[in-house]
C-alpha positions as CSV (number, residue, x, y, z in Angstrom):
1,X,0.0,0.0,0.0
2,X,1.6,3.7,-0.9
3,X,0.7,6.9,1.2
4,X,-0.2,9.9,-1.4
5,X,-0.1,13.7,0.1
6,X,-2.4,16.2,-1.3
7,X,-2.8,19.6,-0.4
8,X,-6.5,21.0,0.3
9,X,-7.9,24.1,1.3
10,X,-9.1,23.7,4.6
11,X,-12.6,24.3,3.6
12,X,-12.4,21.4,1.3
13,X,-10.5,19.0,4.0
14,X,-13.3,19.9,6.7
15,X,-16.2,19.2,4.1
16,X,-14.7,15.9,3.3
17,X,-14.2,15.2,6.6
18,X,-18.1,15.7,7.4
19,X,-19.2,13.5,4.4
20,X,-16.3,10.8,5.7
21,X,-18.2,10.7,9.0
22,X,-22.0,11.0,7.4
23,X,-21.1,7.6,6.0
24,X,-19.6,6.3,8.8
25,X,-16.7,5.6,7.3
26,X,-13.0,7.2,7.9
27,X,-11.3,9.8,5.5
28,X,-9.0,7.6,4.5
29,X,-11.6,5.0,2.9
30,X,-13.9,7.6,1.5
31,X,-10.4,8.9,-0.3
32,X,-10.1,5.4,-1.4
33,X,-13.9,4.9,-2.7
34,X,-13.5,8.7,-4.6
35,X,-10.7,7.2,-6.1
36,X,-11.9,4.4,-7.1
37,X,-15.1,6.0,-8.9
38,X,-12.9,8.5,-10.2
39,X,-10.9,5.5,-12.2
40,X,-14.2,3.5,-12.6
41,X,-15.3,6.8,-14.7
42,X,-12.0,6.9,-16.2
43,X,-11.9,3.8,-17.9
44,X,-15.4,3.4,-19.2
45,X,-14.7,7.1,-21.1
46,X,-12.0,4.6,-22.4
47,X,-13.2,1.9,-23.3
48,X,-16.0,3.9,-25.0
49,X,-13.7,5.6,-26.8
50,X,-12.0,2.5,-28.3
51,X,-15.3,1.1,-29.3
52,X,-16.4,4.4,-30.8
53,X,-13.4,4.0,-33.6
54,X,-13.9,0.9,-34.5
55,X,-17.8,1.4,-34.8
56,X,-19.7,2.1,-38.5
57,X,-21.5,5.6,-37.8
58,X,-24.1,4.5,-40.4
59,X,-25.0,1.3,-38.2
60,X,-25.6,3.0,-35.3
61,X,-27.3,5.7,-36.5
62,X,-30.0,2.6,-37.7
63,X,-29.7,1.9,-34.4
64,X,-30.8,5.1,-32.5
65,X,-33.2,5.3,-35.1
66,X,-35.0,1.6,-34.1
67,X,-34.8,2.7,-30.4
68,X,-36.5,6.0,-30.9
69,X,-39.1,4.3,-33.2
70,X,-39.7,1.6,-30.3
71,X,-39.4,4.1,-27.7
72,X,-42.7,6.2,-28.8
């Protein structure tokens, strides 16, 4: 496990502090759960990326189009 320092305003740190302790949890594992959201978010943009260039724009667009056609 590695330590990380960051530098917050102390406005910040105090809020966090307060959420950390409205989910019962310490600062130290709501850090950890930010974190891993953060990354969770991270590598979907990814992965959607990557599967947006290999896609064909013209068979997705018949795509939408059946969805919105169903959806009404």
């Amino acid at each position: 496990m590695n330590v990380l320092t960051i530098r917050l305003t102390e406005e910040i740190h105090e809020r966090l502090k307060q959420l950390a302790k409205s989910r019962n949890i310490s600062l130290n594992k709501l850090m950890d759960e930010l974190s891993t959201i953060a990354l969770a978010e991270f590598d979907t943009y990814n992965r959607y990326l990557v599967r947006a260039e290999s896609g064909n724009p013209k068979e997705a667009l018949k795509i939408l189009d059946r969805l919105d056609s169903e959806s009404r």
